[in-house]
C-alpha positions as CSV (number, residue, x, y, z in Angstrom):
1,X,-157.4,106.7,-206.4
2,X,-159.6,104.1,-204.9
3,X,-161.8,103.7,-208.5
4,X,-159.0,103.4,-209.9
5,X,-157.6,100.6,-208.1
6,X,-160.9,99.1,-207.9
7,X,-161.1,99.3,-211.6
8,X,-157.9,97.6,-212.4
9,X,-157.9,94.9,-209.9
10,X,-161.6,94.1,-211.3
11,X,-160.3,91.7,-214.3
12,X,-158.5,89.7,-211.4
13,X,-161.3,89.2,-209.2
14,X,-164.4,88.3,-211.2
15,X,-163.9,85.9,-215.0
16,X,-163.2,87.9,-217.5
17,X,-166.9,87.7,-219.2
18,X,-168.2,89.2,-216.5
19,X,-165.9,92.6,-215.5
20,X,-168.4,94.6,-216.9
21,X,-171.0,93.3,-215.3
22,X,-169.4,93.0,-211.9
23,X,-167.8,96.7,-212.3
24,X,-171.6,97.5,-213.1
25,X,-173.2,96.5,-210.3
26,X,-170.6,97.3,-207.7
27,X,-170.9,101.3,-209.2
28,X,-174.4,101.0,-208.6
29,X,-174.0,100.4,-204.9
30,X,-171.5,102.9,-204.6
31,X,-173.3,105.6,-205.8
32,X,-176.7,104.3,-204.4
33,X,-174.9,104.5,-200.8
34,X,-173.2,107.7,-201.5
35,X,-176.5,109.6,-202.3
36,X,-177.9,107.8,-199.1
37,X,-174.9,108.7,-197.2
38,X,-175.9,112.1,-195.9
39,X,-179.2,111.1,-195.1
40,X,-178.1,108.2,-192.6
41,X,-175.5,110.7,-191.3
42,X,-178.3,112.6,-190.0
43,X,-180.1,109.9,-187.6
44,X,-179.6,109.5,-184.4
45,X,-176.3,108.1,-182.7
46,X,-176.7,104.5,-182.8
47,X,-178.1,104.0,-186.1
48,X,-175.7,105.1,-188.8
49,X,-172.8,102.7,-187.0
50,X,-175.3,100.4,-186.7
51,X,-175.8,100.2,-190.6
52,X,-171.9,101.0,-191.0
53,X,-171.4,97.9,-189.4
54,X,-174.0,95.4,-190.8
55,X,-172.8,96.5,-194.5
56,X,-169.1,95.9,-193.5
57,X,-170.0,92.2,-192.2
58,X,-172.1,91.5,-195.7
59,X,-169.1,92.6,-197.5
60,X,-167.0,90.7,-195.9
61,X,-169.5,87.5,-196.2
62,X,-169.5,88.2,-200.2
63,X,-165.9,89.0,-200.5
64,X,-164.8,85.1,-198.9
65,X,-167.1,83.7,-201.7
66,X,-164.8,85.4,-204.8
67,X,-162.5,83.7,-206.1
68,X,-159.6,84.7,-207.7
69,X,-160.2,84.7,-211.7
70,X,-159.1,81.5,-214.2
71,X,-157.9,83.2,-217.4
């Protein structure tokens, strides 16, 4: 449900030249992450909150720079 979502509400985020693109790149991370995911779920206790938490605060950094789209 989330894809989908995240699919649909892409052409109101990001111009409309550049969904692709954008959609692109974000499935890249996303899958990047989730192959990486079990991996960082087997360090020790302080590190996989650790990187939880610093990728939270760079999303949230990039997500105040997008602006809603201009069609």
């Amino acid at each position: 449900m989330t894809v989908c979502a995240c699919y649909v509400s892409t052409p109101f985020i990001f111009p409309l030249r550049l969904c692709g693109t954008a959609f692109g790149i974000c499935n890249l991370f996303a899958r990047f992450i989730a192959i990486s995911a079990p991996y960082i779920a087997e360090l020790t206790v302080p590190v996989p909150m650790s990187i939880f938490s610093i990728l939270v605060l760079i999303s949230v950094f990039v997500a105040l720079f997008v602006s809603k789209s201009e069609n």
